[in-house]
N, C-alpha and C positions, 0 to 999 in steps of 0.2 A: 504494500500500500504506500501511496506518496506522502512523503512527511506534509505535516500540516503548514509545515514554514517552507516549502519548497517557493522560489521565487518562480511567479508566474510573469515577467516581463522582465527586461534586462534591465540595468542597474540605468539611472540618469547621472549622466555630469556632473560632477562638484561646481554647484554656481556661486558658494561663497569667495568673495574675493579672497579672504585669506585663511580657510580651514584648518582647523586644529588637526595633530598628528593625530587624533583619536579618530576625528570624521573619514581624515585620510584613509588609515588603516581598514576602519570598517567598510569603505569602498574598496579597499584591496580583496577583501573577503566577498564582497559581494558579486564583483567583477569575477574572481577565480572562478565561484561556482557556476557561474552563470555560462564562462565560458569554457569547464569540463563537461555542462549535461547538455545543454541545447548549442552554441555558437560561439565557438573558436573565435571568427573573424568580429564581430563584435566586441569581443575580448582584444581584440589590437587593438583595435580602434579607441577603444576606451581605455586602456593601462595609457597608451600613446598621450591621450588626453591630461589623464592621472600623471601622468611623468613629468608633463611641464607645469603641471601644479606645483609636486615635488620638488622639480628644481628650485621655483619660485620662493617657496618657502620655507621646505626644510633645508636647500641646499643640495649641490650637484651629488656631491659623495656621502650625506648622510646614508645613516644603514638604509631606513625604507625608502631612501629614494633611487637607492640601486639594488632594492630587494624589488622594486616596483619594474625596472628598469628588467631585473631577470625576470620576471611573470611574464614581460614585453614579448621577450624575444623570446621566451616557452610558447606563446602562442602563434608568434611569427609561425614555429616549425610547426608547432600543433593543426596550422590552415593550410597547412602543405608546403612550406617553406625553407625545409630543414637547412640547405647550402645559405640561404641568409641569415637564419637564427645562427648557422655557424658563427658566421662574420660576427653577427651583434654579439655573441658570448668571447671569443676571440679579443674586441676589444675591451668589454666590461670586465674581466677575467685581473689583467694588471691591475687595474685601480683598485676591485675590491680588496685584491690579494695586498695590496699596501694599506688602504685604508682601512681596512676590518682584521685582515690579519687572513693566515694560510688557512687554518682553522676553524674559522667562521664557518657558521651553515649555511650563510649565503653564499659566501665563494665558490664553499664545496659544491654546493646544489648548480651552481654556475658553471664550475666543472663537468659536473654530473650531465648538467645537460648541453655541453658541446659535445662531452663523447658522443651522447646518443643520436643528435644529429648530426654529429660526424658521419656515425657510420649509414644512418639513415639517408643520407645524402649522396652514399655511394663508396663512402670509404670504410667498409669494414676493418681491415687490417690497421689502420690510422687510429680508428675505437677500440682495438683491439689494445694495443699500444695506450694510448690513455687512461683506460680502465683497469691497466695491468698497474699502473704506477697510483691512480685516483681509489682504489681498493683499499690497500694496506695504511692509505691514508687516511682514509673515511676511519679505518677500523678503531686507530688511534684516538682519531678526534670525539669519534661519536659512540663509537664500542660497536662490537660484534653484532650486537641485536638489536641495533638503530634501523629504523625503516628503510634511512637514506642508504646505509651499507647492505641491505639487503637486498635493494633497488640495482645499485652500481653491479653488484657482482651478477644479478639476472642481465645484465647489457653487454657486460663481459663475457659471460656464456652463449648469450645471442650474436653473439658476430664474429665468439670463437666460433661456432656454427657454420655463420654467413661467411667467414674466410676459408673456408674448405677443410675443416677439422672437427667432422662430429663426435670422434670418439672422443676426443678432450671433453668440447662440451657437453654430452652426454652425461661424462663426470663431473662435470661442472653444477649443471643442474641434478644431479641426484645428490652431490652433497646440500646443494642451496635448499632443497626441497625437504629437506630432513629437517634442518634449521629452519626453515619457517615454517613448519608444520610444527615446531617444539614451539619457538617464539610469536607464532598468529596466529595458530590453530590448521585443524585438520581440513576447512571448509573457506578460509580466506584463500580470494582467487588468487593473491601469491602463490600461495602454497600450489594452486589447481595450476595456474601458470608453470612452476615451474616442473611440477611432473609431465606434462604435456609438452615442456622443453627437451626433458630426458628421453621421452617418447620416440622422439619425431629425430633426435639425433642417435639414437640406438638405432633407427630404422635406415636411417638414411648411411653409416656404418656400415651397413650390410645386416644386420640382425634382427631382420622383419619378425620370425616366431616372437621375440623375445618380445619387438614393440606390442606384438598384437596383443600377448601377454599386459602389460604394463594398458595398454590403451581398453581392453574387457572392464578392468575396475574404474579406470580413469572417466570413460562413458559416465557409466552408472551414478560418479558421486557428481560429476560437470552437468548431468542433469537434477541429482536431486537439487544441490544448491542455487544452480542458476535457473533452469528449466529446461524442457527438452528444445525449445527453439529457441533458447540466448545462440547469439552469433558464436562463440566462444563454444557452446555444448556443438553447434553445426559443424563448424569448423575440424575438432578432433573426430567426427566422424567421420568427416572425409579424409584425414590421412590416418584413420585405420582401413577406410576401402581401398585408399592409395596402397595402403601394405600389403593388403588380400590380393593385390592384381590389378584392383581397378584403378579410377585416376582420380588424384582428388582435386 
């Protein structure tokens, strides 16, 4: 059922001339949601908006005005854009990493999300390469069972993957998959993500029985949690038919 606060219209402009960080901020919250369930490109348009508030008055390098500044260019890639959210994280990336520090969660998350559209862009092996060094970093900063390190290291296995190495990521995601089935549970789409990472690169390996094995239970619970026609439950049935012969 839909939350009863679910926003039914996307978020309006800050029309006060000079907004306090608190008004700021809960339009950052408002904007995000708005544009992970209904519209991405709405969501530029508006952080965009937001951003020259922020410079305005908190200043170029304040945290929320370069935590605003990365939402920006999450969504640039988010609308299909990934090789230019590259570029926007590319240059945001120096400043935070001085102004906030190496450690910061904005930075990280800044990080986090050039790899992805690195490799979403075309350059797997490049993400491949960032996420190997942006990992043990996160792990540090944030610990093992931080969302953001458990995020990174699913990116890392996907483009180990996508670079022509499934049996790595295969291992990849069957360690990831253990770990956040301890630390999110057995029904968080993490967790369902990342079995269904180990799946589809066991198979693609060569070790179809064994996928088909792994994808029989993996079915059953991607349907109980999500339902039988979430795109995600559609999707691993077509590469278990992809594995039986057929195509997916």
């Amino acid at each position: 059922m839909d939350s009863p606060f679910r926003i039914v219209r996307p978020p309006r402009p800050l029309e006060e001339p000079y907004p306090s960080r608190t008004r700021i901020n809960e339009q950052v919250a408002a904007i995000w949601e708005w544009g992970m369930s209904e519209d991405p490109a709405i969501a530029v348009r508006l952080f965009q908006q937001l951003g020259d508030v922020a410079d305005r008055v908190l200043g170029r390098t304040d945290r929320d005005t370069l935590n605003i500044r990365r939402a920006y260019s999450h969504f640039v890639g988010h609308d299909g854009d990934p090789r230019r959210a590259t570029q926007l994280f590319a240059g945001l990336i120096p400043v935070a990493t001085q102004v906030l520090g190496p450690g910061d969660w904005v930075t990280l998350d800044m990080r986090l999300c050039h790899g992805r559209f690195t490799g979403e862009g075309g350059e797997p092996q490049r993400a491949v390469a960032l996420f190997t060094q942006l990992v043990p970093e996160m792990t540090r900063a944030l610990g093992v069972e931080a969302p953001s390190t458990l995020t990174a290291r699913s990116f890392l296995a996907r483009f180990t993957g996508e670079s022509g190495d499934p049996v790595r990521a295969a291992a990849m995601y069957g360690s990831l998959a253990l770990d956040a089935t301890r630390i999110l549970g057995a029904d968080c789409l993490d967790s369902l993500v990342a079995r269904a990472g180990q799946a589809v690169n066991r198979g693609l390996a060569g070790y179809r029985a064994e996928a088909l094995g792994l994808y029989d239970v993996l079915i059953a619970d991607f349907a109980r949690v999500l339902g039988p026609d979430h795109s995600e439950t559609r999707q691993t049935q077509a590469w278990q038919q992809f594995f039986r012969g057929g195509s997916a």
